[in-house]
KEKE-3310 file (N, C-alpha, C; in steps of 0.2 Angstrom, whole numbers, plus 5000, padded with zeros to 4 digits):
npx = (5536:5540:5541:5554:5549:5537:5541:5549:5535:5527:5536:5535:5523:5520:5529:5521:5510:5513:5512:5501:5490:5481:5465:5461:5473:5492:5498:5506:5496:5500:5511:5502:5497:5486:5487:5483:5488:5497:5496:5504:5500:5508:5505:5504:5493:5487:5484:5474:5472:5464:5458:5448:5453:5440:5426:5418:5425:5428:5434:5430:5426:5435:5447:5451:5449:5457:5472:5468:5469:5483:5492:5488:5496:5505:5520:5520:5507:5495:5481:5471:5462:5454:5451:5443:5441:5432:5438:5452:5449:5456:5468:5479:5490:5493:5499:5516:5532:5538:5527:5521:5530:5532:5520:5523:5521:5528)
npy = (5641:5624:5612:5600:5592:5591:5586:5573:5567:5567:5559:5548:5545:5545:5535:5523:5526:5518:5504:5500:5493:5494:5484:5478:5481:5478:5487:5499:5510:5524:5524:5521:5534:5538:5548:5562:5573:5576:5582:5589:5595:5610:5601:5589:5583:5575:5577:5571:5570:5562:5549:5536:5523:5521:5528:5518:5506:5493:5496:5507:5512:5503:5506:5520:5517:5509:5518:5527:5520:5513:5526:5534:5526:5531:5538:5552:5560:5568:5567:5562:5564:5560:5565:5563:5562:5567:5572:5580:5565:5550:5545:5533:5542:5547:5537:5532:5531:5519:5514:5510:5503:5492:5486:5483:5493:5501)
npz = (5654:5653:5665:5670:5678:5672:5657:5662:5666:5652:5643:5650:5650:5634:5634:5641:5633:5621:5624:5624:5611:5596:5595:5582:5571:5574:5580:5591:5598:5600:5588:5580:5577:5586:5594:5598:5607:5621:5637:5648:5665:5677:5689:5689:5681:5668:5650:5636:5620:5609:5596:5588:5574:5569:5572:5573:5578:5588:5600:5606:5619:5629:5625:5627:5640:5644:5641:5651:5663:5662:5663:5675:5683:5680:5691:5700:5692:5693:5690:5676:5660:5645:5632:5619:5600:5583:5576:5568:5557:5560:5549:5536:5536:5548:5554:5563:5554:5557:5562:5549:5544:5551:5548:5533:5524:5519)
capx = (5542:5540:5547:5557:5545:5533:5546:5550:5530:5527:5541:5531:5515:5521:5530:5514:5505:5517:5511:5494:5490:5474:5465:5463:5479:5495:5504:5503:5491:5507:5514:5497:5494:5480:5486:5485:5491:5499:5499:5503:5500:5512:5504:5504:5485:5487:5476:5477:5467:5465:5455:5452:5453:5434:5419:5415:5430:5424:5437:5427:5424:5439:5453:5451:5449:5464:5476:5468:5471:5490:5493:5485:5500:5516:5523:5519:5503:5487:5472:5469:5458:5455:5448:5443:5437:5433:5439:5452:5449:5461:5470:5485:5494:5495:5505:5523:5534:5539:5521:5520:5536:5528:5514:5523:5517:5535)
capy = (5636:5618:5610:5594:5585:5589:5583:5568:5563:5568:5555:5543:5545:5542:5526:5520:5522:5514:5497:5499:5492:5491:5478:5476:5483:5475:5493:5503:5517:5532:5524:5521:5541:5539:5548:5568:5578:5573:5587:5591:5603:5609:5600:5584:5583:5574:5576:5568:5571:5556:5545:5529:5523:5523:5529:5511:5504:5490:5497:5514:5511:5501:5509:5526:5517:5506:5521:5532:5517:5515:5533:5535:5521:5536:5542:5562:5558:5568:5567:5561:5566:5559:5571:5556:5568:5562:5578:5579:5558:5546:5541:5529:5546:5551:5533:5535:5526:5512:5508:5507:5498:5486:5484:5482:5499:5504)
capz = (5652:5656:5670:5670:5679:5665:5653:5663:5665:5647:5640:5652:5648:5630:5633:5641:5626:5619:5627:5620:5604:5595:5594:5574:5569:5578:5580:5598:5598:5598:5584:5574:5576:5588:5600:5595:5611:5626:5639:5656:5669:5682:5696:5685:5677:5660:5646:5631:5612:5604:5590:5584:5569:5563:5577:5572:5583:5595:5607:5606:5626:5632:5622:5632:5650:5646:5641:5657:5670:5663:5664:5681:5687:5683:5694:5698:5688:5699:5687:5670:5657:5641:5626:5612:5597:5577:5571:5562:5559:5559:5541:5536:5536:5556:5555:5560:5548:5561:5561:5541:5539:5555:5542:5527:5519:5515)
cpx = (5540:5545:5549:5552:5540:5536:5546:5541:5527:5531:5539:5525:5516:5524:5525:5509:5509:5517:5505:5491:5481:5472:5466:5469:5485:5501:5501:5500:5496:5509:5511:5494:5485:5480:5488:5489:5491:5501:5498:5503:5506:5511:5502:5497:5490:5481:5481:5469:5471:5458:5455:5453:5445:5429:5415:5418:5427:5429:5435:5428:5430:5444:5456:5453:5456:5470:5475:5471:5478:5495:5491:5492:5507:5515:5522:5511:5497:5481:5476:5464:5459:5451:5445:5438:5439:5437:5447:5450:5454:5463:5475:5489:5496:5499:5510:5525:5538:5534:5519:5525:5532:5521:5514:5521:5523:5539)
cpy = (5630:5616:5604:5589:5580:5584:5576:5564:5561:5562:5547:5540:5541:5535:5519:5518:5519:5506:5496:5500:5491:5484:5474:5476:5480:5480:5495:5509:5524:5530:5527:5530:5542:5546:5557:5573:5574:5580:5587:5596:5603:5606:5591:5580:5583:5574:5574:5569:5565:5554:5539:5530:5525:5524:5522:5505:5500:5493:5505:5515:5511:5502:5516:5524:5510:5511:5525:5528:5516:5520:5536:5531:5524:5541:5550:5566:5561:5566:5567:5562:5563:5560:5563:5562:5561:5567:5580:5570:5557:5544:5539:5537:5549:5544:5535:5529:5520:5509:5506:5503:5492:5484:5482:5488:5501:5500)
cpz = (5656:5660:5667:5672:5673:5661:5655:5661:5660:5644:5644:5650:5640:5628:5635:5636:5620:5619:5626:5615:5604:5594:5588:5570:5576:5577:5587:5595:5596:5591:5578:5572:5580:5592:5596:5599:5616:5630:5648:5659:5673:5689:5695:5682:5669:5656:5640:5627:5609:5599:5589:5579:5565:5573:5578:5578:5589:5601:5612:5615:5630:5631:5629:5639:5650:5648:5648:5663:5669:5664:5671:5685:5688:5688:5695:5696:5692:5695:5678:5665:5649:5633:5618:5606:5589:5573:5573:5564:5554:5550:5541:5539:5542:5556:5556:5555:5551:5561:5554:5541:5544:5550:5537:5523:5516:5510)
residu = (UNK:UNK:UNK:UNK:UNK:UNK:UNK:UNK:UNK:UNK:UNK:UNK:UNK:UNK:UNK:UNK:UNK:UNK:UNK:UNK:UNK:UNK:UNK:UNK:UNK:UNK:UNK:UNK:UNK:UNK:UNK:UNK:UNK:UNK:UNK:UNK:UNK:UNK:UNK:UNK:UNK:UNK:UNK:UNK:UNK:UNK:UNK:UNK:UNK:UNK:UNK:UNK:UNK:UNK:UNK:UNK:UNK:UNK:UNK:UNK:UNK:UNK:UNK:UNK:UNK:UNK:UNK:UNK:UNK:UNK:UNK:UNK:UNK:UNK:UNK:UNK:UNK:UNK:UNK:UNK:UNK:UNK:UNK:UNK:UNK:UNK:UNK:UNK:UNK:UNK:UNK:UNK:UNK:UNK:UNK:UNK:UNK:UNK:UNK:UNK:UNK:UNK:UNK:UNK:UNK:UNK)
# end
């Protein structure tokens, strides 16, 4: 069973990535469906499964070491970890629909 903390950190971590937008795309990262798991331990080690848009992505690099160093600054937070995989890859379809309407898709 997850503790509160979790909860609380987890509810952190995601508003975090909420302030990190891609470069190309002027939607945050959580919204655009980069972000595929956000998980904590009980001793507060986060991991996160994420994606960019294409393997092509100039932020391939700085994306990653943006979202670990804002994630490193909550509260509870001991160790970060950040899984960056292609599989499954990114498509309009992992958008939520605040970042389509923010795009006009809807």
């Amino acid at each position: 069973m997850e503790s509160i903390n979790q909860t609380i950190i987890e509810a952190e971590v995601i508003e975090a990535l909420r302030t990190i937008f891609d470069p190309e795309i002027p939607v945050n990262v959580y919204e655009l469906g980069l972000i595929y798991v956000v998980e904590v331990s009980p001793e507060g080690a986060v991991m996160i499964r994420m994606t960019l848009t294409s393997p092509h992505c100039p932020a391939v690099q700085s994306m990653p070491a943006e979202i670990e160093g804002k994630v490193r600054t909550i509260t509870g937070v001991t160790d970060v970890s950040i899984d960056l995989v292609w599989d499954p890859p990114w498509d309009q379809s992992k958008m939520s629909e605040a970042a389509r309407l923010q795009l006009g898709m809807m």
